[in-house]
C-alpha positions in Angstrom: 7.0 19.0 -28.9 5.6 19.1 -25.7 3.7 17.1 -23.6 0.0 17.2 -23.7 -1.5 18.1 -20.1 -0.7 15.1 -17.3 1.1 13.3 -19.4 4.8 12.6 -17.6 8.4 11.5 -18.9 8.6 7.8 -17.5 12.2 6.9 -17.2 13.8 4.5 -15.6 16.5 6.7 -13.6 17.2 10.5 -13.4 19.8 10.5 -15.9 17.3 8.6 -18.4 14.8 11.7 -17.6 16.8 14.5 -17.7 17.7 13.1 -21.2 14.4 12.8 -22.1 13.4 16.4 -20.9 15.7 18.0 -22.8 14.9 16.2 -25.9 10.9 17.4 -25.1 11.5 20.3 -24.3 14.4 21.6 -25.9 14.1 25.7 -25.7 11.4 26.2 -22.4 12.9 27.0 -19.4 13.8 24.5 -16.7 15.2 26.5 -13.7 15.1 30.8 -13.3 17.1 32.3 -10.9 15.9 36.0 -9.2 18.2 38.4 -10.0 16.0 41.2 -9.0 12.0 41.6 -8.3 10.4 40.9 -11.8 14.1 40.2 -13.3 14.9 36.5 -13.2 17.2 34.9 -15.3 16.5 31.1 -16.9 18.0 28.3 -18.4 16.6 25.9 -20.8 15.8 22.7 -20.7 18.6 21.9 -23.2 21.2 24.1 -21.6 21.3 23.0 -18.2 21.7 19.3 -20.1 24.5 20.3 -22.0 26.0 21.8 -19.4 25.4 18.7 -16.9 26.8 16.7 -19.4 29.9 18.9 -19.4 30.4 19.1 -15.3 29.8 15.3 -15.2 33.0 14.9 -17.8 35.0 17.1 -15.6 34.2 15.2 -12.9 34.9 11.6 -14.4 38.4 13.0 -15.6 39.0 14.2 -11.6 38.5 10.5 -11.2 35.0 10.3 -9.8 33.9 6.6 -10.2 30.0 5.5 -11.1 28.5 4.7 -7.9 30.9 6.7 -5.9 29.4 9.1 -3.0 29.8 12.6 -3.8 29.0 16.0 -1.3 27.0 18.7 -2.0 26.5 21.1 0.8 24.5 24.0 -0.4 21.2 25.5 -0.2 18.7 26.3 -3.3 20.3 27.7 -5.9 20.6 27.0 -9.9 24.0 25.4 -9.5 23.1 22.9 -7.0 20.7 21.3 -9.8 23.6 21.5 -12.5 25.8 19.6 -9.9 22.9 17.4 -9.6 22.8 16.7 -13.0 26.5 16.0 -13.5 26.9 13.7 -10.3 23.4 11.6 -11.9 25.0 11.8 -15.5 28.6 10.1 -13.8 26.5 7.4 -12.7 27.5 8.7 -9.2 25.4 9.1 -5.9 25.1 13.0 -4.3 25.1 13.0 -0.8 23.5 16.5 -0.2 23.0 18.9 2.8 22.4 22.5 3.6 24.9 24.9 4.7 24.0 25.4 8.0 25.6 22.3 9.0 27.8 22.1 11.8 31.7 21.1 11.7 30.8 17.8 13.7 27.9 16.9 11.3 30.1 17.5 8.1 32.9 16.2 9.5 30.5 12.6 10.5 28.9 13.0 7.2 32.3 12.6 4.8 34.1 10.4 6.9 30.9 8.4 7.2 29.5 8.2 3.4 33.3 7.9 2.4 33.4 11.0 0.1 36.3 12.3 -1.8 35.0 14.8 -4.1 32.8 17.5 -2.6 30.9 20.5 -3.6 30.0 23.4 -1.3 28.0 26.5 -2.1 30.2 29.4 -0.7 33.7 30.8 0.7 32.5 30.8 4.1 31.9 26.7 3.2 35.0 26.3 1.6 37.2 27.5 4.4 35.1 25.6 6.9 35.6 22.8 5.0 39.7 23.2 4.7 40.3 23.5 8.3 38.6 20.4 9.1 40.3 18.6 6.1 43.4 17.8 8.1 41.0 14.9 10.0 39.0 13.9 7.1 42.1 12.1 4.7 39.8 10.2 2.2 38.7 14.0 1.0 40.5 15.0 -2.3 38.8 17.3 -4.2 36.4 20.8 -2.7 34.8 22.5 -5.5 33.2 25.7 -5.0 29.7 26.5 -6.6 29.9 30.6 -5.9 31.4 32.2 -8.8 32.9 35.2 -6.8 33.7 33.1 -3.6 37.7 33.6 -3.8 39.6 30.6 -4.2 42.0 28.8 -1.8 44.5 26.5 -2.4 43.0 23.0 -2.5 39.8 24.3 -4.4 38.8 24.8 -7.2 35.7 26.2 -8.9 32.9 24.9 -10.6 32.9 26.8 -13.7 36.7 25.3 -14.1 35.7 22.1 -13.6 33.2 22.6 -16.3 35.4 24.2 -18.6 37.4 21.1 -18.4 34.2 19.0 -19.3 33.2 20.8 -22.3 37.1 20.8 -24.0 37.3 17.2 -23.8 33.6 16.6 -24.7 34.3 18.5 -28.1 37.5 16.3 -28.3 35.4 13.4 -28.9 35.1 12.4 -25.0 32.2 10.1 -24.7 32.8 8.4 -21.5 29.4 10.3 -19.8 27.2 8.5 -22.4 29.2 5.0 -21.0 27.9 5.7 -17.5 25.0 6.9 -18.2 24.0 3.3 -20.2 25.5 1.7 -16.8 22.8 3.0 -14.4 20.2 0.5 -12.8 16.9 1.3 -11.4 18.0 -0.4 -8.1 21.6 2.0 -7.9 21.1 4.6 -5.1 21.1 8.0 -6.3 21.3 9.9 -3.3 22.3 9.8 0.0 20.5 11.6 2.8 21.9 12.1 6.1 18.6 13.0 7.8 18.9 16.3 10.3 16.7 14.2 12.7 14.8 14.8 15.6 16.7 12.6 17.7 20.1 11.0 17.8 22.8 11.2 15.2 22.3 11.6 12.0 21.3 8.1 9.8 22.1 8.2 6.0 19.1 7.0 4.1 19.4 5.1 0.8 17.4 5.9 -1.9 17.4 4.3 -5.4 16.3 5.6 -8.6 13.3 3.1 -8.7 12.2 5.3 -5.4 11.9 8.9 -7.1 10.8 7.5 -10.4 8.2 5.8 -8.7 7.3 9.3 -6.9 6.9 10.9 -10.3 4.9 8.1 -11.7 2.5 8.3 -8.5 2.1 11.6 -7.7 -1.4 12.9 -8.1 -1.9 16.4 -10.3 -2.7 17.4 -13.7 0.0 19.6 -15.0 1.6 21.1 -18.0 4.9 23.1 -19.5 2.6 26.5 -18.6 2.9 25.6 -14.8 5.4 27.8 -12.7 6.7 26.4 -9.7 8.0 28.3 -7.1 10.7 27.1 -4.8 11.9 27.8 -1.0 12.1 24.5 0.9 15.4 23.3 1.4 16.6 21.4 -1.9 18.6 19.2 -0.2 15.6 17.6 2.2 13.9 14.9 -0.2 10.4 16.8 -0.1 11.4 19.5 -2.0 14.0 17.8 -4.6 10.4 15.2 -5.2 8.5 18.2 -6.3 11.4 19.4 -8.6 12.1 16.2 -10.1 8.3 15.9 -10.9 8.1 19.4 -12.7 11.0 18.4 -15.0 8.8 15.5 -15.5 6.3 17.5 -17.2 8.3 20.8 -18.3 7.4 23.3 -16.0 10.2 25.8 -14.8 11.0 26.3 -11.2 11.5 29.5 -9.9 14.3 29.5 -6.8 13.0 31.9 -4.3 14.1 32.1 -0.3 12.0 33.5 3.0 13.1 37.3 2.6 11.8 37.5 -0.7 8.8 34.8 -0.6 6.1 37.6 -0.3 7.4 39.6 -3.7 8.0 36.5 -5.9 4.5 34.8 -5.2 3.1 38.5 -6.0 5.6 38.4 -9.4 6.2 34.7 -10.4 1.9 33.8 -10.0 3.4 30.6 -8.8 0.3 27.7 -10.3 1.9 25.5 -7.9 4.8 24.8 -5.1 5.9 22.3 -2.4 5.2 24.3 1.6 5.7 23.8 5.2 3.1 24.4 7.3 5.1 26.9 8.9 4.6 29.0 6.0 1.0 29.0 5.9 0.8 29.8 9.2 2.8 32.6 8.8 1.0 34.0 5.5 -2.0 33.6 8.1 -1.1 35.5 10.6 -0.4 38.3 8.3 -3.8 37.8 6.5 -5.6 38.4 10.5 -3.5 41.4 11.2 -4.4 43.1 8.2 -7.8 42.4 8.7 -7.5 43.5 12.6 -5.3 47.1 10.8 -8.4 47.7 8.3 -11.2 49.7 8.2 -13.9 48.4 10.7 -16.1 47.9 7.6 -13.5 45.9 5.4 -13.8 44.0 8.9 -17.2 43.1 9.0 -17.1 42.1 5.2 -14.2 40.0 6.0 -16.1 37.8 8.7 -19.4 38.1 6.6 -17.1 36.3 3.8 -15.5 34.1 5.7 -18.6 33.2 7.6 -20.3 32.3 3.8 -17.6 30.4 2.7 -17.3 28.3 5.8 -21.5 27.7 5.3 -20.4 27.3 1.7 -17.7 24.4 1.9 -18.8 22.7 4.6 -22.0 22.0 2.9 -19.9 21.1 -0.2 -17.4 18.7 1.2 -20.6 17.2 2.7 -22.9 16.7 -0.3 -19.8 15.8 -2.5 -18.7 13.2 -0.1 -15.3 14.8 0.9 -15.8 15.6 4.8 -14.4 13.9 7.4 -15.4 10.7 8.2 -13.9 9.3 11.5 -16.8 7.2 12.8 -19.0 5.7 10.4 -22.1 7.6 9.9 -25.9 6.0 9.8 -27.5 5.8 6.9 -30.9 7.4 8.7 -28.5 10.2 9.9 -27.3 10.9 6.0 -30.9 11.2 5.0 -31.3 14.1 7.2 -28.3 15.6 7.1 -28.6 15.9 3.2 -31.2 18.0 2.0 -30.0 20.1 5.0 -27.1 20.8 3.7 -28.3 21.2 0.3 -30.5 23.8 1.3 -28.0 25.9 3.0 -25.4 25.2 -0.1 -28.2 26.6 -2.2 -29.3 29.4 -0.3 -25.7 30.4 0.5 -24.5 30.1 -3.1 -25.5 33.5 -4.1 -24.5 35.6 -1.3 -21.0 33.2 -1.2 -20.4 34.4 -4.7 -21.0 37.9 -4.7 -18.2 37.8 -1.3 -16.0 35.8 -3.0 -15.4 37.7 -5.6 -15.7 41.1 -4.0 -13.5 40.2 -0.8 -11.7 36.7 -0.7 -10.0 37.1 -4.2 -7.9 39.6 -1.9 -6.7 37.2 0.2 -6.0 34.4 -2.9 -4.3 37.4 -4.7 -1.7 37.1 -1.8 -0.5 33.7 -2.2 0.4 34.9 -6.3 -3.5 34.6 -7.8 -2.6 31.9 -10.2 -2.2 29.1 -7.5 -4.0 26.5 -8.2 -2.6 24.1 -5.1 0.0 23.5 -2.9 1.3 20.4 -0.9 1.7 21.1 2.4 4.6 18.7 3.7 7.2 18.1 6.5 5.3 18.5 9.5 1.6 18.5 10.6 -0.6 21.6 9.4 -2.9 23.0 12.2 -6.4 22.4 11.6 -7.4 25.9 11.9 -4.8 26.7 9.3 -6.0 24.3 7.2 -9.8 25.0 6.9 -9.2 28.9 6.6 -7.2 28.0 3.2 -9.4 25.7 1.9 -12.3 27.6 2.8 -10.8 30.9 1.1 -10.5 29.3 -2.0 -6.1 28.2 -1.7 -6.5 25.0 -2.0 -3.5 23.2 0.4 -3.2 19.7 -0.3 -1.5 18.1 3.1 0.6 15.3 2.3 2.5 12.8 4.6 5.7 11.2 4.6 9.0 10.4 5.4 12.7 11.0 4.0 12.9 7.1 4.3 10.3 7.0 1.9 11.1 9.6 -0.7 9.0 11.0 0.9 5.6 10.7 -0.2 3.6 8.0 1.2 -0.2 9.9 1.0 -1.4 13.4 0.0 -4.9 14.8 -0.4 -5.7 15.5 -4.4 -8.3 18.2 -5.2 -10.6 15.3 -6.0 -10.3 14.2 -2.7 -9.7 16.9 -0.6 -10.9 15.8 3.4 -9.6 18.8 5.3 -7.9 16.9 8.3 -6.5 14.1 6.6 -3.2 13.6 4.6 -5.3 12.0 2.0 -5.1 7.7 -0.1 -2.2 6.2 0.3 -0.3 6.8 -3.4 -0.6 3.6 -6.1 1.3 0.9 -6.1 1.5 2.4 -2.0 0.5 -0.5 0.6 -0.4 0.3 4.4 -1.3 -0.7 7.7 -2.1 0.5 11.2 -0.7 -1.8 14.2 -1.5 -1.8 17.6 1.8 -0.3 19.2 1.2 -2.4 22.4 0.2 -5.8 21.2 2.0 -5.8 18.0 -2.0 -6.7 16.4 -3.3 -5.2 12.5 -5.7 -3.1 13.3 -6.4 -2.0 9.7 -6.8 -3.8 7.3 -8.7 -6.1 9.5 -11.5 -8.5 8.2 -12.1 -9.6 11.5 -13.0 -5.8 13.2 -15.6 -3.7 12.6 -15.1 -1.7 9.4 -11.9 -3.9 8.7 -10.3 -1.6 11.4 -11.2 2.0 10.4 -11.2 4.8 12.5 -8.4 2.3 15.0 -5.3 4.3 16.4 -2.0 2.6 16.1 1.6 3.1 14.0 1.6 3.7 10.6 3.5 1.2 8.8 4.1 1.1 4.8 5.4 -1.3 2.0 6.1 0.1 -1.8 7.9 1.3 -4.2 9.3 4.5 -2.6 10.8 3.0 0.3 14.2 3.2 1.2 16.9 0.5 0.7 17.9 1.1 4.5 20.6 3.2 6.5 23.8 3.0 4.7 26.7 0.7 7.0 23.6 0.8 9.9 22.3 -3.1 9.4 20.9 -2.7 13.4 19.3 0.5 12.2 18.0 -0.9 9.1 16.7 -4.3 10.8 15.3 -2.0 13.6 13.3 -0.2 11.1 11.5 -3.1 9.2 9.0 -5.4 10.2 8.1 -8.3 8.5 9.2 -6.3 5.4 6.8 -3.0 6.5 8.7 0.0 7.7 8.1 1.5 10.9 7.2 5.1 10.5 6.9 5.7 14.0 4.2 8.1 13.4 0.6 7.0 14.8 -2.6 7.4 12.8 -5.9 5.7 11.4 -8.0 5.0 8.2 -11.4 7.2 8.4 -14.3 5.9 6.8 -12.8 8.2 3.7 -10.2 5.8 3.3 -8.1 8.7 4.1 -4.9 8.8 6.8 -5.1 11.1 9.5 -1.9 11.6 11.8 -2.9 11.4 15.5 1.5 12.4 16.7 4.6 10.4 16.7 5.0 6.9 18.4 8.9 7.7 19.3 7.6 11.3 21.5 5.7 9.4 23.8 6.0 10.8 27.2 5.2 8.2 30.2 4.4 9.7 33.2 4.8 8.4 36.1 1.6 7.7 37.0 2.4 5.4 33.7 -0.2 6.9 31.7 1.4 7.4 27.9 0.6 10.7 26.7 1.1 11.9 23.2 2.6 15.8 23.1 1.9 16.4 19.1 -1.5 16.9 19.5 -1.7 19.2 22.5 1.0 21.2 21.0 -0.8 21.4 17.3 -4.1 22.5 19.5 -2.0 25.0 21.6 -0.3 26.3 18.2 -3.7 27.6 17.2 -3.2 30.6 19.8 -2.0 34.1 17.7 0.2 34.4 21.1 2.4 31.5 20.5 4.7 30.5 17.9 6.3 27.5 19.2 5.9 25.1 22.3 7.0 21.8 23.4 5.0 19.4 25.8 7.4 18.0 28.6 7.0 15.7 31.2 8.7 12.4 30.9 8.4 10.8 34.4 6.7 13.6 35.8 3.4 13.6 37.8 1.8 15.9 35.2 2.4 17.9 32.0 4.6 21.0 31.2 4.9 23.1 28.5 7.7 25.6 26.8 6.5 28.2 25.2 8.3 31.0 22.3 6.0 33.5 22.4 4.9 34.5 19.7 6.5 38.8 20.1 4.2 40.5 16.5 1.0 39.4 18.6 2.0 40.9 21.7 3.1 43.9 19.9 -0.2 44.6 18.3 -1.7 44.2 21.2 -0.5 46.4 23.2 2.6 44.8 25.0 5.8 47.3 25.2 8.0 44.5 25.3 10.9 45.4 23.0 12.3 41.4 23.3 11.4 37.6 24.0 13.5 37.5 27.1 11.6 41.1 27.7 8.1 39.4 27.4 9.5 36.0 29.1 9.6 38.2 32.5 6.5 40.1 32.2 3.4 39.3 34.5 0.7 40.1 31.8 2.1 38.0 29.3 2.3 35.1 31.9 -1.0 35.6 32.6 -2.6 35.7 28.8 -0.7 32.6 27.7 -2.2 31.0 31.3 -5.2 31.9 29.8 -4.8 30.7 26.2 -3.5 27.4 27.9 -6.9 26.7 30.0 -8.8 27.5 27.0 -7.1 25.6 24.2 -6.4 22.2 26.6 -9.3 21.4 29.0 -11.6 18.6 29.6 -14.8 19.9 27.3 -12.2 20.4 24.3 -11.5 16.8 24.1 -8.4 16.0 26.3 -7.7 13.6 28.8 -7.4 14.9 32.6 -3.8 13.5 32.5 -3.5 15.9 29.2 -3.6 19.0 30.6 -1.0 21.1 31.1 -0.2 21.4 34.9 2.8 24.9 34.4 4.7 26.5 31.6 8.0 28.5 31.2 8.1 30.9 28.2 11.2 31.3 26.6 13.8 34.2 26.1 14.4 33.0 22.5 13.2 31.2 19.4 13.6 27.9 18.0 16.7 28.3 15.4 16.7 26.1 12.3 19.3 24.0 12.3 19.6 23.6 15.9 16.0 23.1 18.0 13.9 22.8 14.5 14.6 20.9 11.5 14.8 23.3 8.3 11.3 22.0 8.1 10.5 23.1 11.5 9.7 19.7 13.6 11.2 20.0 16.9 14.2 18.5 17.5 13.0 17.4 21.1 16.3 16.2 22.1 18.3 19.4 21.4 15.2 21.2 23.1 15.6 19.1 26.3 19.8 19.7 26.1 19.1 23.7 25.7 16.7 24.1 27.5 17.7 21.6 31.0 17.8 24.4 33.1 14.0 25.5 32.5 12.4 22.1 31.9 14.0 21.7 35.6 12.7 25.2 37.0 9.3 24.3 35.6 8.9 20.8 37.3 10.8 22.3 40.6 7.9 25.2 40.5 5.0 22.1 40.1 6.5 20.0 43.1 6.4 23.2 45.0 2.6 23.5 44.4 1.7 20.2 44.9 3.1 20.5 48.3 
């Protein structure tokens, strides 16, 4: 029978609630795989069970111990789940990545988590994976999830592995249901070697107490009717969250992938999905330029119904309490402000409706139609990006955390939805802000105004999901902890909402040498708002001033105009120099809010992108040391070019 809407499976470890789901929910489907556009084929709730329960045989007869760390290099796919499954059912700990991982990070990885048994999606993988195997002893065992990836010898598949699970399950083998009845709440069950934005890569702990706490805490009213579509990397902790929380309520995930994103929101009528901001911006841009390609009329009713709806939800998130609060407002100051704003919302409401049904269900019918909301996670959505959604009508819930804490440590809900925030903290979720200089609480805080709202400092965090440390890194661990908080390294502050809003990362601090401290998130998320650039990094460590590399951003240039046929094309080209000079003065000046020291002094635009995997995470965050390493030679050219104006 299923589950009446919101209610969850509690459980007290995976293996407990996949159990569970398949008992609830027998026949619905868990997982569908795209075969084709509007052809996708699923498995139940009880199949992929049975099946788990069959791998995870095969893999105690290889000898795979409870507790034991096991790889799984692959990216989304339905077999990456089933593996999941078995490796939770053996009572065993997965120690996942994608497979754009290089030879030294999988080589680190298995000699470093100890792992002898190891699954990888494809051929490519697998041979990879034997010519390094000569330096990595301890590993045994490669089993290969692609059915038509041709075998080598010292592989084997996963389907025969399987096959060897299910002969001696029907022999009476019941040493799966042993293991399972062995696991504690406190065991890890996973092992994440995080792709970092600095240094090498750390393995974080996390137990089963961590993600069942995620899917007891999680705010959302859901049922077995919701689809779920999937994209973000399975392997990175924010995406596998979001899955683990569907089974928790029956919904069936849908695996989609970039090329085919567009189509499958269109088909699948996702109701909700886990997103990176770099999606929405993307989805975005391609919003404006079909606006900018239409009819001048479908134009003008676009800005008329945009304009309304700003008018519209501005006066709603005001009257229903849900703007942002950063500084305490008067109570005189409310007394005005509100019949103002109920005015407008009441003359606008009319006028909003007729628009919003005529021309913004367009835009919503883009992102599927049937989405009710999103989480927005993995890096910082841009403001402008995140108004334009929720003023449209898609709501984007913006949530905040880190793979040390499972992740989520706040997201907005659609009950409290402040545009600019990352929303509460979660239950059971505790949270402070400290002075990064002086080491001081600034919230909570008795003893400051407003117990220390609206204070910048470092976002620190006790509860439930947090991480058991850095597996055989005690300095790391210790490092990370104070007084029993962690140390997010992310700065931020409690508005008058109660709300967290992220002001940039601690760690990227950049000290000039005039000493000041200057924090590049913000000037890059206000420079991101520009249609002519797609990605930029501030630079400038002990430096009299600021830099800036830009990726331009190529589609813009196009539709305006620019012949440029290539990045390293546009990288040479005066005109383009001169609109991004442009973009720069107008986005980071004085009036808007920054600090003279802020401002960008020179920039060097870039002959090509960011790649995942090596200057961005597969959540796009800039890996700022791999940007400085690539990029030496222009960071240098740059700063030579400002020394020789200065002169």
């Amino acid at each position: 029978m299923p589950l009446p809407k919101n209610e969850r499976i509690a459980a007290d470890h995976l293996a407990g609630l996949y159990r569970k789901a398949a008992e609830r929910f027998e026949s619905l489907p868990a997982f569908a795989t795209r075969e084709k556009a509007l052809a996708w084929k699923p498995v139940s709730f009880r199949e992929l069970y049975e099946q788990g329960l069959d791998l995870a045989t095969g893999l105690i007869d290889l000898g795979v111990e409870a507790r034991e760390h096991v790889g799984l290099f692959s990216d989304n796919r339905f077999e990456w789940m089933l593996t999941d499954y078995a490796v939770q059912f053996c009572g065993a700990v997965d120690v996942p990545r994608g497979r754009d991982v290089s030879d030294p990070e999988l080589e680190y990885i298995i000699e470093h988590a100890g792992i002898r048994v190891c699954f990888v999606e494809t051929e490519v993988l697998q041979n990879r994976l034997l010519r390094l195997k000569n330096r990595l002893p301890g590993l045994s065992r490669i089993i290969v999830l692609d059915p038509k990836a041709r075998l080598k010898e010292g592989a084997s598949s996963l389907q025969e592995v399987m096959a060897d699970g299910a002969r001696l399950r029907k022999q009476g083998d019941k040493r799966v249901f042993d293991r399972i009845e062995s696991i504690r709440p406190d065991d890890l069950f996973t092992l994440i070697y995080t792709s970092g934005t600095t240094g090498r890569p750390k393995g974080v702990m996390l137990t089963h107490a961590n993600m069942t706490s995620q899917i007891r805490n999680l705010p959302g009213i859901h049922n077995p009717n919701d689809r779920i579509l999937s994209v973000l990397p399975i392997w990175h902790v924010f995406e596998r969250v979001i899955e683990m929380y569907t089974i928790s309520f029956g919904g069936c995930t849908y695996y989609s992938n970039i090329l085919t994103l567009g189509e499958d929101m269109k088909n699948v009528e996702p109701t909700f999905m886990a997103s990176a901001p770099r999606l929405w911006q993307k989805i975005h841009e391609k919003i404006i330029q079909g606006v900018k390609a239409s009819h001048p009329v479908r134009q003008v009713l676009f800005h008329i119904a945009y304009f309304l709806s700003r008018q519209y939800r501005v006066s709603e998130y005001f009257l229903t309490r849900k703007q942002l609060k950063i500084n305490k407002t008067p109570r005189w100051k409310l007394s005005l402000l509100y019949p103002f704003h109920l005015l407008r919302w009441l003359i606008v409401l009319p006028w909003y409706g007729f628009f919003n049904a005529a021309v913004l269900e367009r835009i919503r019918l883009s992102a599927g139609g049937s989405l009710s909301a999103t989480i927005s996670g993995g890096g910082a959505l841009p403001i402008h990006i995140d108004r334009f959604f929720n003023y449209v009508g898609i709501p984007v819930l913006e949530g905040y955390g880190l793979t040390e804490t499972s992740p989520v440590i706040s997201v907005r809900s659609k009950r409290n939805l402040v545009v600019g925030t990352v929303g509460p903290p979660l239950p059971e979720t505790r949270l402070r802000i400290v002075d990064v200089e002086t080491g001081q609480t600034l919230f909570p805080n008795r003893e400051l105004d407003h117990q220390g709202r609206s204070l910048r400092g470092e976002i620190q965090v006790q509860g439930p999901q947090v991480m058991k440390g850095y597996y055989r890194e005690d300095e790391l661990t210790s490092l990370a902890f104070e007084d029993g908080w962690l140390r997010t390294g992310d700065l931020g502050m409690v508005t008058h909402n109660d709300c967290l809003k992220i002001l940039g990362r601690s760690k990227a601090t950049i000290v000039l040498s005039s000493g000041e401290n200057v924090e590049p998130e913000p000037v890059e998320m206000r420079l991101q708002q520009s249609q002519y650039i797609d990605h930029c990094m501030v630079v400038g460590q002990d430096q009299k001033s600021l830099g800036v590399l830009i990726v331009p951003a190529l589609e813009a240039f196009r539709q305006n105009g620019s012949p440029t046929a290539t990045l390293a094309d546009l990288a040479q080209n005066d005109k383009a120099r001169e609109i991004i000079r442009r973009e720069i003065r107008s986005l980071i000046s004085i009036s808007g809010g920054f600090k003279k020291y802020e401002l960008i002094r020179d920039f060097r635009l870039l002959g090509r992108s960011f790649r995942v995997g090596h200057e961005l995470t597969n959540l796009f965050k800039i890996k700022r040391h791999v940007v400085n390493r690539e990029f030496e030679g222009d960071i240098q050219h740059l700063f030579k070019n400002q020394s020789k104006k200065s002169r």
